[in-house]
N, C-alpha and C positions, 0 to 999 in steps of 0.2 A: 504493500500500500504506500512506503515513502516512496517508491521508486516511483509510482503512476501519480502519486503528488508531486514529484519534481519536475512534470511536465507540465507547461503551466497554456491553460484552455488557450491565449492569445495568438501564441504560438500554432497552433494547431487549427486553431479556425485562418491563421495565414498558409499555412501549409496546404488546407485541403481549397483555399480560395484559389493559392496558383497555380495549383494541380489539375483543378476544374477549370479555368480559363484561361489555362496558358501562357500568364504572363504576367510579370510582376506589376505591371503599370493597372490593367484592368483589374490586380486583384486588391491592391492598392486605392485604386476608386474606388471597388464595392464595399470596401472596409473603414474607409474614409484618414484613410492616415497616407502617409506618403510612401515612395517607392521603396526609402530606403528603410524605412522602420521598416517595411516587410522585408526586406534582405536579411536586416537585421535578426527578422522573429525567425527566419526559417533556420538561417546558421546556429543560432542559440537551440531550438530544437532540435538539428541534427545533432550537437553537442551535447545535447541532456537524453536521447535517443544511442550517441554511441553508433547510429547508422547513414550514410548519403543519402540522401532523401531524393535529390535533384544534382545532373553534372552540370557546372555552367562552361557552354562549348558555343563556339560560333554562330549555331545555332539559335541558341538562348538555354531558356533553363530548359532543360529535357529530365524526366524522371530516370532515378536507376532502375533496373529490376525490382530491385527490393520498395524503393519507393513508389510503382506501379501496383505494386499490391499491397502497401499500406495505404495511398491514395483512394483504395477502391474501396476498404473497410473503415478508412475516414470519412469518407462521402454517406457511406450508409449510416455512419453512428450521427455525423451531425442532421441528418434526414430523418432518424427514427426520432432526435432528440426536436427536433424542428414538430413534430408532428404530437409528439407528445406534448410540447408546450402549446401546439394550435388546442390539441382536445379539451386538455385543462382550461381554454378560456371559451371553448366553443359554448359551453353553457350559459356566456354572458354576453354574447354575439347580438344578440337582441337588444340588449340593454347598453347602449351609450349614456357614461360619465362625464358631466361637464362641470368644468368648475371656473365659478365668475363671482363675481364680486356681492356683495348683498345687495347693492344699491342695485344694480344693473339686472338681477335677477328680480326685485321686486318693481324697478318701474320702467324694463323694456323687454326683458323678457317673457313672465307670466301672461303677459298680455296677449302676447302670439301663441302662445303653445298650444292652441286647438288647430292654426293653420298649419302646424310643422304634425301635430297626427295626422291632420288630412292627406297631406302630403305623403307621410312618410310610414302609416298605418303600422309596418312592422316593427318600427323600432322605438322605443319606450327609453324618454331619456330618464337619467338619474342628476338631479342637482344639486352640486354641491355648493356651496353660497360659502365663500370664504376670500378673505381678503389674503390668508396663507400663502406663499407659493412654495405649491407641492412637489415632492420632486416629480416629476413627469417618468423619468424612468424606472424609477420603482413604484412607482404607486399606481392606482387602476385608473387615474383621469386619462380619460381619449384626448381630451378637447379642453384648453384652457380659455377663456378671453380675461383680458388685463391690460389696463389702460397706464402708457408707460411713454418709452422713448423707441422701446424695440430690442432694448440691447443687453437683456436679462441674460446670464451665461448660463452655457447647457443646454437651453433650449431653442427649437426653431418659431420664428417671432415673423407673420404675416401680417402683412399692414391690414386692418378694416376701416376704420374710418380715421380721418383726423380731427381732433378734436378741435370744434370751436364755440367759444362760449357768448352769452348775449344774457342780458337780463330779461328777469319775467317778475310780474305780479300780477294779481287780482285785475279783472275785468274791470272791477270798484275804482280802484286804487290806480288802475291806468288812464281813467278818463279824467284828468287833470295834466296828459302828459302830452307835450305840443312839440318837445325838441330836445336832446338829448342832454341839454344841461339840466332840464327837469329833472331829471332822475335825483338830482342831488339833493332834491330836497323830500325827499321819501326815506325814512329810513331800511336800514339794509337788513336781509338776515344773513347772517354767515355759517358757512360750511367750516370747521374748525381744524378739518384736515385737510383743505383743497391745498391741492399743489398748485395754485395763483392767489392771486388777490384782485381785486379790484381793479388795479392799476393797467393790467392788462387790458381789460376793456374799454378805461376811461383814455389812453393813450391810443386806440381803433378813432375812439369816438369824437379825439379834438378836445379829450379836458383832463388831460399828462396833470398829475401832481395834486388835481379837487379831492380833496377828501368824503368816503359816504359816512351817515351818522350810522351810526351801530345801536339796533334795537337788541337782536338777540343772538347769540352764538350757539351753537348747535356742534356734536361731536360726531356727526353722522351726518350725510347729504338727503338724505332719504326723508329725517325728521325735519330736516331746513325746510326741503321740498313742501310737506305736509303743512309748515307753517306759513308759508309763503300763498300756498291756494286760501288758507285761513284766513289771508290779509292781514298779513302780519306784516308783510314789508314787502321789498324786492329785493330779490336773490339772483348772483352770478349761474346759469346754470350752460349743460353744455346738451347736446340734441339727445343723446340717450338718455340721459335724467329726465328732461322736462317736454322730450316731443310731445310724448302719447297726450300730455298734460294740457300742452297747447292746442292740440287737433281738435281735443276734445269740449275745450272752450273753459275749463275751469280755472288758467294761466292764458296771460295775453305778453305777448312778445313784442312790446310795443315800438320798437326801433327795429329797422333791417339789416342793421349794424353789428357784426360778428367779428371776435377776435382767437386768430389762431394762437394756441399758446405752448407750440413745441409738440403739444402729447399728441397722443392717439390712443384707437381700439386696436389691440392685434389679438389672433388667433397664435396662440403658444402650444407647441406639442414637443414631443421627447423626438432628440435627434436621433437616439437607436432603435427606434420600435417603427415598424412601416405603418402609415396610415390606413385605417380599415375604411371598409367602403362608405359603414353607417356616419365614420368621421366626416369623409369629403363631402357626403349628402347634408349633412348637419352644416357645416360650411356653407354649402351652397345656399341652404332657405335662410343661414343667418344674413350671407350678401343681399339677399334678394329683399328680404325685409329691411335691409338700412337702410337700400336705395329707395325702397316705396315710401319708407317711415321719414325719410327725406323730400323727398316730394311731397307728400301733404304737408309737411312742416312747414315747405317754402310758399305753399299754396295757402295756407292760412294767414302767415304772414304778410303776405302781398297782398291779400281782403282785407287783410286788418288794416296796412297802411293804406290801401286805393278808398275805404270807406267814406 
């Protein structure tokens, strides 16, 4: 048993990548590491082996004998082993894991989720509502979304939207508002963890440096929101917090005026685990709902200010 532990899995899954494709460069892509860590992995395996696995001749790397038929029981093991890991998870095929922020799962996602069954009938998502980020490799989430920069390490990070933020308040509370220096005389709610402030919109808007009065602080976006449709004040929000909010006419967007501020939505998934089908479908109705949930957005907007 220490002799089968001194051969260590990395090695071996390089071994049997350039055996199967012939070639150090392709086996290198498939593996995601460079040419020469594969050089590397196979020499240190034949050395902890004690056998030639591959001669390297004019050719290129050609197998020995001996290495042709440890290639052909490598293939199978890492094939039975491929297969036993599919069974293990084929029980949960059905079930896609997503994991998104609390705010985002309670005031853009919930909203959709009868048109992603209709859609998608077979597949039953699971929601994880966490601000955490999990490690994608080991743990069971398919599908992360998380509003950042893109550049989390370890995992792979697809743009979804960019974010850009505008203020909203009460229907009430906006009919006193003629130009965007109004705003300043409304007091504000605040989100007490946004990653902006104010300033970022009031420098879109032509008023760099106004100060807003502050009614209430909030440690959560979600309860700002709630207080803001209450007519508590106006609040910075950004189109996945506050669309459905405006579509629906309970929050008015009272300016056209958006300011980008660096972040965005990305779609985050594990860099070693291949994308399952129900992932890329999940992907797909999430684009298609930000583009539609974008469109009304602009369309309320533009009746609000063409009124």
């Amino acid at each position: 048993m220490r002799e089968l532990n001194a051969i260590h899995l990395n090695g071996l899954r390089a071994v049997e990548a350039a055996g199967r494709l012939g070639s150090l460069a392709s086996a290198a892509e498939e593996l995601g590491v460079t040419t020469g860590a594969v050089s590397q992995q196979i020499t240190k395996t034949e050395a902890q082996l004690g056998r030639t696995l591959f001669e390297r001749t004019s050719r290129g790397f050609v197998a020995t004998d001996f290495g042709r038929l440890f290639l052909a029981r490598l293939s199978s093991a890492f094939g039975e082993l491929a297969d036993t890991v599919a069974s293990a998870r084929r029980r949960d095929e059905s079930v896609l894991t997503i994991s998104v922020a609390p705010v985002f799962a309670a005031r853009w996602l919930v909203y959709r989720l009868n048109r992603f069954a209709e859609r998608h009938p077979d597949i039953r998502l699971r929601i994880d509502a966490t601000t955490t980020l999990v490690n994608l490799d080991t743990s069971d989430v398919d599908v992360g979304i998380r509003v950042g920069t893109g550049d989390w390490p370890g995992v792979h990070a697809e743009l979804l939207l960019e974010q850009e933020i505008f203020p909203v308040c009460s229907p009430n509370m906006a009919g006193n508002l003629r130009a965007p220096a109004d705003i300043l005389n409304l007091p504000a709610v605040i989100d007490g963890h946004s990653m902006f402030t104010w300033e970022v919109w009031l420098k879109e808007a032509g008023l760099s440096g106004s100060e807003m009065t502050v009614r209430h602080t909030f440690n959560e976006a979600s309860l700002a929101l709630d207080a803001t449709i209450a007519g508590q004040g106006v609040m910075l929000a950004w189109q996945t917090l506050a669309g459905y909010a405006v579509t629906e006419g309970s929050l008015v967007a009272p300016f056209g005026i958006r300011a980008k501020t660096g972040f965005g939505h990305y779609f985050v998934h594990s860099r070693s685990r291949r994308e399952s089908k129900a992932a890329a479908a999940f992907k797909r109705w999430v684009r298609d709902e930000v583009e539609e949930g974008m469109r009304l957005l602009d369309a309320k907007v533009s009746s609000y200010l063409g009124k």
